[in-house]
TORLUM-7748 format. One record per residue: residue in three letters; residue number from 1; y, x, z of N, C-alpha, C in turn; chain. Coordinates in pm, whole numbers, plus 50000, padded with zeros to 5 digits. Each point is the difference from the previous one (the first is absolute). Last residue first. Example, Ala and Ser with C-alpha at 12.3 -4.5 7.8 and 13.67 -1.06 7.14 Angstrom:
2
residu num n.north n.east n.up ca.north ca.east ca.up c.north c.east c.up chaine
Ser 2 49775 51285 50708 50119 50082 50006 50109 49923 50073 A
Ala 1 49428 50029 49993 50119 49911 50000 50120 50090 50000 A
//
This chain:
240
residu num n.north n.east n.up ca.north ca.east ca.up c.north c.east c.up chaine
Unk 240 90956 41858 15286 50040 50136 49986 49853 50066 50096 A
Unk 239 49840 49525 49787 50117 50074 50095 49992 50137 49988 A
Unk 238 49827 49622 49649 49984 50111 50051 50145 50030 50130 A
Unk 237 49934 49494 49846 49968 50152 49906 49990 50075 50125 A
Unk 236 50112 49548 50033 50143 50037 49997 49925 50150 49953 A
Unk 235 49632 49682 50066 50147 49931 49914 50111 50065 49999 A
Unk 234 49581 50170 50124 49939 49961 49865 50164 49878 49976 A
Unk 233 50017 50311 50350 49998 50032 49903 49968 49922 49886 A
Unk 232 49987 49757 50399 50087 50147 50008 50053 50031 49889 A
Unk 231 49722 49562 50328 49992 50069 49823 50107 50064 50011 A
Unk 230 49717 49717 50325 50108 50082 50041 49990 50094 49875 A
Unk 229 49797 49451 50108 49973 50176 49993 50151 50095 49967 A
Unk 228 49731 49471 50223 50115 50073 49965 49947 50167 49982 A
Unk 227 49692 49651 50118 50089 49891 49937 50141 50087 50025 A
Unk 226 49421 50174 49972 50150 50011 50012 50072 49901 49928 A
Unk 225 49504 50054 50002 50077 49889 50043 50116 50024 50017 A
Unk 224 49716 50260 49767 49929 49934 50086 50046 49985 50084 A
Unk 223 50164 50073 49567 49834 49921 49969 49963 50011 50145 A
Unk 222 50401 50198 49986 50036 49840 49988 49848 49947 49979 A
Unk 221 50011 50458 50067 50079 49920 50101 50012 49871 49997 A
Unk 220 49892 50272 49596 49912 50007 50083 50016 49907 50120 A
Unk 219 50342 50055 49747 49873 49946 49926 49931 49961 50073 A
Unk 218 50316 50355 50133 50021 49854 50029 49907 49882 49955 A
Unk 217 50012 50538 49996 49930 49900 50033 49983 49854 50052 A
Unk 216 50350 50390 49864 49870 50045 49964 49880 49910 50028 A
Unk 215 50439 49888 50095 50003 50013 49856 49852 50044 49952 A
Unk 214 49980 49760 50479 50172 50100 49989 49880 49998 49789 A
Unk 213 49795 49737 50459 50017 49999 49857 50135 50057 49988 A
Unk 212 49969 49627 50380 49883 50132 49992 50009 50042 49831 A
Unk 211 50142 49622 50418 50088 50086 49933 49916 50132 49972 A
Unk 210 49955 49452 50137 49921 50120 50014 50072 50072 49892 A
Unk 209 50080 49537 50290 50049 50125 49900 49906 50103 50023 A
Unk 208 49957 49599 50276 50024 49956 49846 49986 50107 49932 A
Unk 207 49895 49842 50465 50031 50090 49967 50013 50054 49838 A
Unk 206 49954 49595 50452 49978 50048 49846 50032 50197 49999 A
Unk 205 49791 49782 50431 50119 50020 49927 49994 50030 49889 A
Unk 204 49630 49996 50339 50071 49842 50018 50186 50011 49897 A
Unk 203 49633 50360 50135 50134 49978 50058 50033 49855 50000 A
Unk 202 49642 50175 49825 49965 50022 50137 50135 49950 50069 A
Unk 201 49968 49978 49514 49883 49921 50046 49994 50010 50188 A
Unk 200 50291 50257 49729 50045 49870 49978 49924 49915 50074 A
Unk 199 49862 50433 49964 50111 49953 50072 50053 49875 50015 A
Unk 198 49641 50182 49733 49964 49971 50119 50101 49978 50112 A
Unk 197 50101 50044 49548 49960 49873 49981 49932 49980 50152 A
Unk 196 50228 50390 49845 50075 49888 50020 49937 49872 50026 A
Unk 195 49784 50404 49913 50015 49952 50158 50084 49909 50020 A
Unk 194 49837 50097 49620 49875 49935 50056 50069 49994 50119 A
Unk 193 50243 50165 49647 49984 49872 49977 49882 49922 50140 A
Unk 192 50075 50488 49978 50124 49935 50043 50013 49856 49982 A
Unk 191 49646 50201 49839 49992 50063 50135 50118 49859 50081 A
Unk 190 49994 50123 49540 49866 49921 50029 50009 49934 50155 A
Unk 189 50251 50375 49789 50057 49829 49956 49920 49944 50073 A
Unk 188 49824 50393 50003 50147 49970 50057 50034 49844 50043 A
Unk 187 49665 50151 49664 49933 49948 50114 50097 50002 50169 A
Unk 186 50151 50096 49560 49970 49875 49980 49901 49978 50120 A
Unk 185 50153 50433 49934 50126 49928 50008 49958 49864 49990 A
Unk 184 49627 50284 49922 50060 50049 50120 50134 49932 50032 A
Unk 183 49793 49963 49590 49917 49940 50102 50036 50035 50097 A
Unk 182 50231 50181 49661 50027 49855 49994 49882 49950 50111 A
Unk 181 50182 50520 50113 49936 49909 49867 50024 49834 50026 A
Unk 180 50344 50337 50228 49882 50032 50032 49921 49885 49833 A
Unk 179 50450 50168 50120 49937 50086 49894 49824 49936 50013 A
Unk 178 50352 49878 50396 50041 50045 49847 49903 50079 49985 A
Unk 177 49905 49572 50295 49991 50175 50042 50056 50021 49837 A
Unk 176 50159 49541 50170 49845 50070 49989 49967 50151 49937 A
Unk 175 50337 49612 50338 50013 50069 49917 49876 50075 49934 A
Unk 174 50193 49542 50274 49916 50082 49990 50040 50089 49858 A
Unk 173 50151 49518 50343 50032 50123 49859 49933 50102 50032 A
Unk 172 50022 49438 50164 49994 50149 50045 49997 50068 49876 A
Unk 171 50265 49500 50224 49808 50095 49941 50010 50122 50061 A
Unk 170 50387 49699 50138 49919 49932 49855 49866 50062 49935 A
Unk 169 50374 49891 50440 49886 50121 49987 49873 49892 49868 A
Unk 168 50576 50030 50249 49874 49898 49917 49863 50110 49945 A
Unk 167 50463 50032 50356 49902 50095 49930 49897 49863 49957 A
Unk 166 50293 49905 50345 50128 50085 49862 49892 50070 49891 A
Unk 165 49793 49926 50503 50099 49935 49977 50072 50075 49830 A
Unk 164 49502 50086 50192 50128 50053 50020 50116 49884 49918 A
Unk 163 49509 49984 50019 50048 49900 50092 50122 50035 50058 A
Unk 162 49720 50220 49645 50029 49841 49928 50061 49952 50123 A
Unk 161 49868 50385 50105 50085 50060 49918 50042 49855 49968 A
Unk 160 49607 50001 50295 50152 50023 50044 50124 50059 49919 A
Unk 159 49523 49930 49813 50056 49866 50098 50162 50061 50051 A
Unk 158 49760 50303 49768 50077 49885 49902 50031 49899 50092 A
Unk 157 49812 50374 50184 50154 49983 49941 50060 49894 49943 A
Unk 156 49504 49986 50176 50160 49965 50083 50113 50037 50004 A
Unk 155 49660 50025 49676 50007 49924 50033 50138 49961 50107 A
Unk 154 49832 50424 49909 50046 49930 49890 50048 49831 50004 A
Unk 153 49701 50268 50289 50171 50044 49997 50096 49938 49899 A
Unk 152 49561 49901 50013 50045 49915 50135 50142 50049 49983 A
Unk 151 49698 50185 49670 50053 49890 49978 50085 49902 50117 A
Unk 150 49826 50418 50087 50099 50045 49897 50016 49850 49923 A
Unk 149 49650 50041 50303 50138 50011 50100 50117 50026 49841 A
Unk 148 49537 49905 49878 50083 49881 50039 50129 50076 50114 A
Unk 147 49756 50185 49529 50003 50033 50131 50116 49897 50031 A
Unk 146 49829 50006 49583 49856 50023 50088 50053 50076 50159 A
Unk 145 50300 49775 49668 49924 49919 49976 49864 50045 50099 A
Unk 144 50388 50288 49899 50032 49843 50113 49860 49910 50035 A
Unk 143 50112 50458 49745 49851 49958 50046 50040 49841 50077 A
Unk 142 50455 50286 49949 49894 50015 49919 49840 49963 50087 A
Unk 141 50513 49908 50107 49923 49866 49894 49852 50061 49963 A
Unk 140 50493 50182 50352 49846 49996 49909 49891 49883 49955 A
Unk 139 50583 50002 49974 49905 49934 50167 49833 50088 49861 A
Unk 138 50464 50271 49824 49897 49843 49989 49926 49981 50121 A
Unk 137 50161 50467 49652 50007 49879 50112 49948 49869 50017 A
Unk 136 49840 50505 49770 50041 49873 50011 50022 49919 50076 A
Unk 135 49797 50443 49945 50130 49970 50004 50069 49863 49992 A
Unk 134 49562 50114 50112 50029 50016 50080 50147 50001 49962 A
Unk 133 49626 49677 49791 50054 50085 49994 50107 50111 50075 A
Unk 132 49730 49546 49937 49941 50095 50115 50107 50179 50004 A
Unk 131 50003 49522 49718 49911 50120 49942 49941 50098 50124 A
Unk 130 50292 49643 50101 49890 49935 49964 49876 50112 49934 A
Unk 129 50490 49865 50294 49929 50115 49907 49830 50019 49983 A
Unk 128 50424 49630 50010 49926 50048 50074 49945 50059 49959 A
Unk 127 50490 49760 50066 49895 50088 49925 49892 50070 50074 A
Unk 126 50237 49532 50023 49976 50023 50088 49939 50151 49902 A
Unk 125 50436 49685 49895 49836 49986 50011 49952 50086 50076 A
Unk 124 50478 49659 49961 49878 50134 49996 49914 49995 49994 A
Unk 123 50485 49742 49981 49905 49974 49982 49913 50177 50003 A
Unk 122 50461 49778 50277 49973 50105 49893 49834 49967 49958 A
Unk 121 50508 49717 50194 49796 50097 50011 50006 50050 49892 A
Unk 120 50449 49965 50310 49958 49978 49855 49810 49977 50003 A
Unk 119 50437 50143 50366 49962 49829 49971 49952 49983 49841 A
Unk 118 50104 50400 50279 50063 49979 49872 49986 49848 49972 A
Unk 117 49768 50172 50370 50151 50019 50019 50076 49964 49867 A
Unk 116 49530 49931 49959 50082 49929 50119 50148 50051 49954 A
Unk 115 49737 50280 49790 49997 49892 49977 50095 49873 50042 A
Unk 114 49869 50412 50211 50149 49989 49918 50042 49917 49926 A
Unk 113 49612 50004 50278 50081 49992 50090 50189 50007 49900 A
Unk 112 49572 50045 49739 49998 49856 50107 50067 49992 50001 A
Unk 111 49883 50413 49876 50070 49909 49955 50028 49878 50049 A
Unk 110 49772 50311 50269 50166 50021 49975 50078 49930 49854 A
Unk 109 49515 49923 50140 50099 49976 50111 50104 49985 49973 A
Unk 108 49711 50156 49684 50036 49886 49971 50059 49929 50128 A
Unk 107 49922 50480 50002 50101 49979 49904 49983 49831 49989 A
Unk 106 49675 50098 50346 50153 50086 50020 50055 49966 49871 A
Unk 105 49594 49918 49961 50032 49870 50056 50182 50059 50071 A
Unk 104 49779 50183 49503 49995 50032 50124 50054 49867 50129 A
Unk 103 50037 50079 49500 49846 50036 50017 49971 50089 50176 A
Unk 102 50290 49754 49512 49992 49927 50200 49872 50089 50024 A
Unk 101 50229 49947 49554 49878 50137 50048 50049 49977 50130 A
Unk 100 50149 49688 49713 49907 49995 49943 49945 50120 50088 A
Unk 99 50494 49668 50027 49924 50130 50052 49825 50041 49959 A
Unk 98 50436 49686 49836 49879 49990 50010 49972 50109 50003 A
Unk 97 50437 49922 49924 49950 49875 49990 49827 49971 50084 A
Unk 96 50468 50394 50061 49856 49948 49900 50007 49844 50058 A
Unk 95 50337 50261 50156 50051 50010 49834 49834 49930 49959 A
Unk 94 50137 50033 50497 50089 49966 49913 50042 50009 49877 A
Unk 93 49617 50157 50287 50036 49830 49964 50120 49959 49942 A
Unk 92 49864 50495 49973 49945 49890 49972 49975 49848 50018 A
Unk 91 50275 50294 50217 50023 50014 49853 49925 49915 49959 A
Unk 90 49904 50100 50397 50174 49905 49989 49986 50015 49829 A
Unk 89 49673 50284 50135 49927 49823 50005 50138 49945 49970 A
Unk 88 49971 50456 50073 49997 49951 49856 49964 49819 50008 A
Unk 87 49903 50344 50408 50088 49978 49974 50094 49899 49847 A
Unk 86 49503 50037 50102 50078 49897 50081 50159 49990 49982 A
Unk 85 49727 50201 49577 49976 49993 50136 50090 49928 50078 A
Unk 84 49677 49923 49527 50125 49961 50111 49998 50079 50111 A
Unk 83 49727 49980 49503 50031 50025 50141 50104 49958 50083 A
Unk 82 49938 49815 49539 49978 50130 50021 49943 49989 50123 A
Unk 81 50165 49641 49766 49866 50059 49951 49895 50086 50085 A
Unk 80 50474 49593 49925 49939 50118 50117 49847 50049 49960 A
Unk 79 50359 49653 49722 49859 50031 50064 49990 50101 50030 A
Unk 78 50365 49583 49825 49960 50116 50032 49868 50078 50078 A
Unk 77 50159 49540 49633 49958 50073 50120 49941 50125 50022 A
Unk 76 50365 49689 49646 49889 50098 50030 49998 49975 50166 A
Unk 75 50245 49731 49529 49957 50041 50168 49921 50086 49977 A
Unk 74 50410 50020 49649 49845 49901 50039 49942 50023 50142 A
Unk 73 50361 50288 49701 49995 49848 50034 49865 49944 49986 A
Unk 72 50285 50446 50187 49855 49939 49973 50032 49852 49979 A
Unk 71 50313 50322 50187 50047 50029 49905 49862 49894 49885 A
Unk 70 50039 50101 50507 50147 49937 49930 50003 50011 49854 A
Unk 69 49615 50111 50234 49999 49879 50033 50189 49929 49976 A
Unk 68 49853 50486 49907 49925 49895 49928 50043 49880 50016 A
Unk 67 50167 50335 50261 50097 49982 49920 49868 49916 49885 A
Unk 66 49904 50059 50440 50055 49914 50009 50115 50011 49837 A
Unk 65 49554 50195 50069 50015 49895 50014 50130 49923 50009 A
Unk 64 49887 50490 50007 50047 49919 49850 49976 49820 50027 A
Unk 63 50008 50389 50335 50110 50020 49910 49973 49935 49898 A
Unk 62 49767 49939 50365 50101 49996 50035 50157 50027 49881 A
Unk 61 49478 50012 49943 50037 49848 49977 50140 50004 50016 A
Unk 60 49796 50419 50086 50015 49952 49814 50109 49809 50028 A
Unk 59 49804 50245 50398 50183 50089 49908 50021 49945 49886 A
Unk 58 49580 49875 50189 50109 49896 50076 50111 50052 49934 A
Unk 57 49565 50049 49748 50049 50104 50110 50138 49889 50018 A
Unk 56 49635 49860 49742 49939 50025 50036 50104 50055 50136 A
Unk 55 50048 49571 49650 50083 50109 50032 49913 50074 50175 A
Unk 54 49976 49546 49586 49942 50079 50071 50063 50154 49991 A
Unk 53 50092 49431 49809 50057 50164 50002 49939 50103 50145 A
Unk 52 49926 49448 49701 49962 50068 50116 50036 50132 49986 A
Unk 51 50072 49750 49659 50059 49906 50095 49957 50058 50129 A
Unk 50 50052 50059 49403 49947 50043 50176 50042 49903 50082 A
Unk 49 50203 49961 49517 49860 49912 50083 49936 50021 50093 A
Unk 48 50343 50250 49735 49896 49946 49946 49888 49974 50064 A
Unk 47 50421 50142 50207 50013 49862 49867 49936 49980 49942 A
Unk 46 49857 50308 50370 50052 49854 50044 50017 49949 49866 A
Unk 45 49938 50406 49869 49919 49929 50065 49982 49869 50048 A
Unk 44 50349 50274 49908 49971 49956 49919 49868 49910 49965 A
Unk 43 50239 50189 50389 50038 49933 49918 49946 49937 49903 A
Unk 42 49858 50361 50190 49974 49927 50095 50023 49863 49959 A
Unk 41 50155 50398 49775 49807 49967 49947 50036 49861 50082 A
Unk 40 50343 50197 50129 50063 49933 49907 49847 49936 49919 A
Unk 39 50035 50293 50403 50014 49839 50043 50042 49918 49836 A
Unk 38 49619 50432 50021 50169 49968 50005 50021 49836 50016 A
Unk 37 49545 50309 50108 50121 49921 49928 50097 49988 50032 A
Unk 36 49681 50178 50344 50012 50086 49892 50086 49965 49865 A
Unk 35 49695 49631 50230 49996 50148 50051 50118 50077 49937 A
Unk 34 49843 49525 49959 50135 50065 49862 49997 50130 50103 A
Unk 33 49622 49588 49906 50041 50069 50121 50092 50153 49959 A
Unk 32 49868 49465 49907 50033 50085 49983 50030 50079 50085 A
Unk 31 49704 49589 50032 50037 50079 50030 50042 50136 49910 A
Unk 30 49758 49494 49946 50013 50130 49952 50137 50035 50034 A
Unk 29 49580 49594 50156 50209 50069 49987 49972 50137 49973 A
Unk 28 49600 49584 49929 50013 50120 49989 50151 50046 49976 A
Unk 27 49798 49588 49963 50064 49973 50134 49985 50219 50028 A
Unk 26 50012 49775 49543 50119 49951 50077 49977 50025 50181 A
Unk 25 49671 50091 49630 50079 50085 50038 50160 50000 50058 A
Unk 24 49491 49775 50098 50115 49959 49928 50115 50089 50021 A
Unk 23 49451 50032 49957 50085 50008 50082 50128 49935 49927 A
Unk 22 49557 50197 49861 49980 49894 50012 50133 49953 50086 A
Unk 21 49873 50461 49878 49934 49947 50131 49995 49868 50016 A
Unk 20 50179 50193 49599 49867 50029 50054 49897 49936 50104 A
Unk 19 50452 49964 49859 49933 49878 49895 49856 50089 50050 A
Unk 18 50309 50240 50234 49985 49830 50047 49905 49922 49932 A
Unk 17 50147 50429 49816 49900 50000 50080 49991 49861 50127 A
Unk 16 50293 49988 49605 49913 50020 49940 49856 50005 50124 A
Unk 15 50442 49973 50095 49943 49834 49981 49890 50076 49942 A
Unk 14 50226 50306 50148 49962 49931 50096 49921 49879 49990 A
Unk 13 50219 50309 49622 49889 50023 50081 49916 49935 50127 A
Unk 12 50402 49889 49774 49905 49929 49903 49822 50063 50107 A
Unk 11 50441 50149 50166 49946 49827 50035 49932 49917 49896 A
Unk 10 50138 50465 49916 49929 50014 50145 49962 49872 50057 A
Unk 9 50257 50068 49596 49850 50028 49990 49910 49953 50115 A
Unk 8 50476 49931 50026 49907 49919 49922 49858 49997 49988 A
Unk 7 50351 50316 50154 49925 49849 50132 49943 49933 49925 A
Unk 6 50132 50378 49699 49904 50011 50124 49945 49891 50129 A
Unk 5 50309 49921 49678 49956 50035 49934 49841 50019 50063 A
Unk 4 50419 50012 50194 49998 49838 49957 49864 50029 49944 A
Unk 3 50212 50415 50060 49933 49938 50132 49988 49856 49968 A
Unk 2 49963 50327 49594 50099 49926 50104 49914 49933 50073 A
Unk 1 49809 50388 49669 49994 49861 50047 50109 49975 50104 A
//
């Protein structure tokens, strides 16, 4: 199957589990995420109709973003997945579009501030680790719901992350434990849909995006409420 081939499927799949949940698979963005590809996959992608390009390690974006974006006809926006550390931030405002693993009030400082200096914004979300899991990054998200200091913290990141200059603060992204079962990744989702909604509600701020769902469980993600997912393999295949 060609990567045209594969975005196809994969956006028949979305509408299919949309036509589930009753939803419109127009307000669901599908995120490629070219880990590990070649800037020429990257390409090809874009000409068939991507429009969002997800890139986990900063070295990656450094070496293929800028020979894509000369060679790509069609728009894209770039997307920060991974981690970030502070040093790596210059980089990252100057090649992404949209930071997705903000998962500290220090790294969304230091974007800001480069932000600024570069005179650009940058759109983000807020990742939060929602499974509880100890390798995983992210502001902690797990039990939010039955312990109120872990929602206060939460809270007053998001307040002071949305009140950094150069930084548009559009949701949050969550990741859900690999390998674990379909009730265990949907009560993820679940989770992450419930605090967006106690945020929004306490904060007085939209918060639109919910970034949840990679190849093994995007389906899932979108039946409970993700309005963007982060697809890998099921469009550019197997990595080395």
């Amino acid at each position: 199957m060609s990567i045209a081939d594969n975005i196809s499927r994969v956006e028949d799949r979305i509408a299919a589990a949309c036509a589930r949940a009753n939803r419109d698979p127009a307000a669901v963005a599908l995120v490629g995420i070219s880990k590990q590809k070649s800037a020429a996959d990257i390409i090809l992608a874009i000409e068939s109709g991507l429009q969002h390009i997800g890139e986990n390690r900063v070295e990656e974006g450094m070496s293929k973003i800028p020979e894509v974006m000369a060679a790509a006809a069609g728009a894209v926006t770039w997307h920060m997945v991974g981690h970030v550390q502070s040093r790596k931030a210059k980089h990252v405002v100057k090649l992404f579009d949209y930071v997705q693993s903000v998962d500290s009030l220090r790294l969304a400082g230091r974007l800001s501030r480069l932000a600024v200096e570069a005179e650009r914004e940058l759109d983000v979300l807020l990742e939060i680790n929602v499974s509880g899991e100890a390798s995983k990054y992210g502001f902690r998200g797990y039990n939010w719901y039955r312990d109120a200091a872990v929602m206060d913290r939460l809270l007053e990141a998001q307040r002071e992350i949305s009140a950094l200059p150069s930084l548009r603060t559009r949701g949050l992204m969550t990741m859900a434990p690999l390998g674990a079962d379909e009730a265990t990744n949907r009560q993820v989702f679940a989770d992450l849909y419930g605090l967006r909604e106690e945020l929004q509600s306490a904060a007085g701020a939209g918060l639109p995006v919910l970034s949840m769902g990679m190849t093994d469980d995007f389906e899932l993600a979108i039946e409970e409420g993700a309005t963007m997912v982060r697809v890998g393999r099921a469009i550019f295949g197997d990595r080395a």
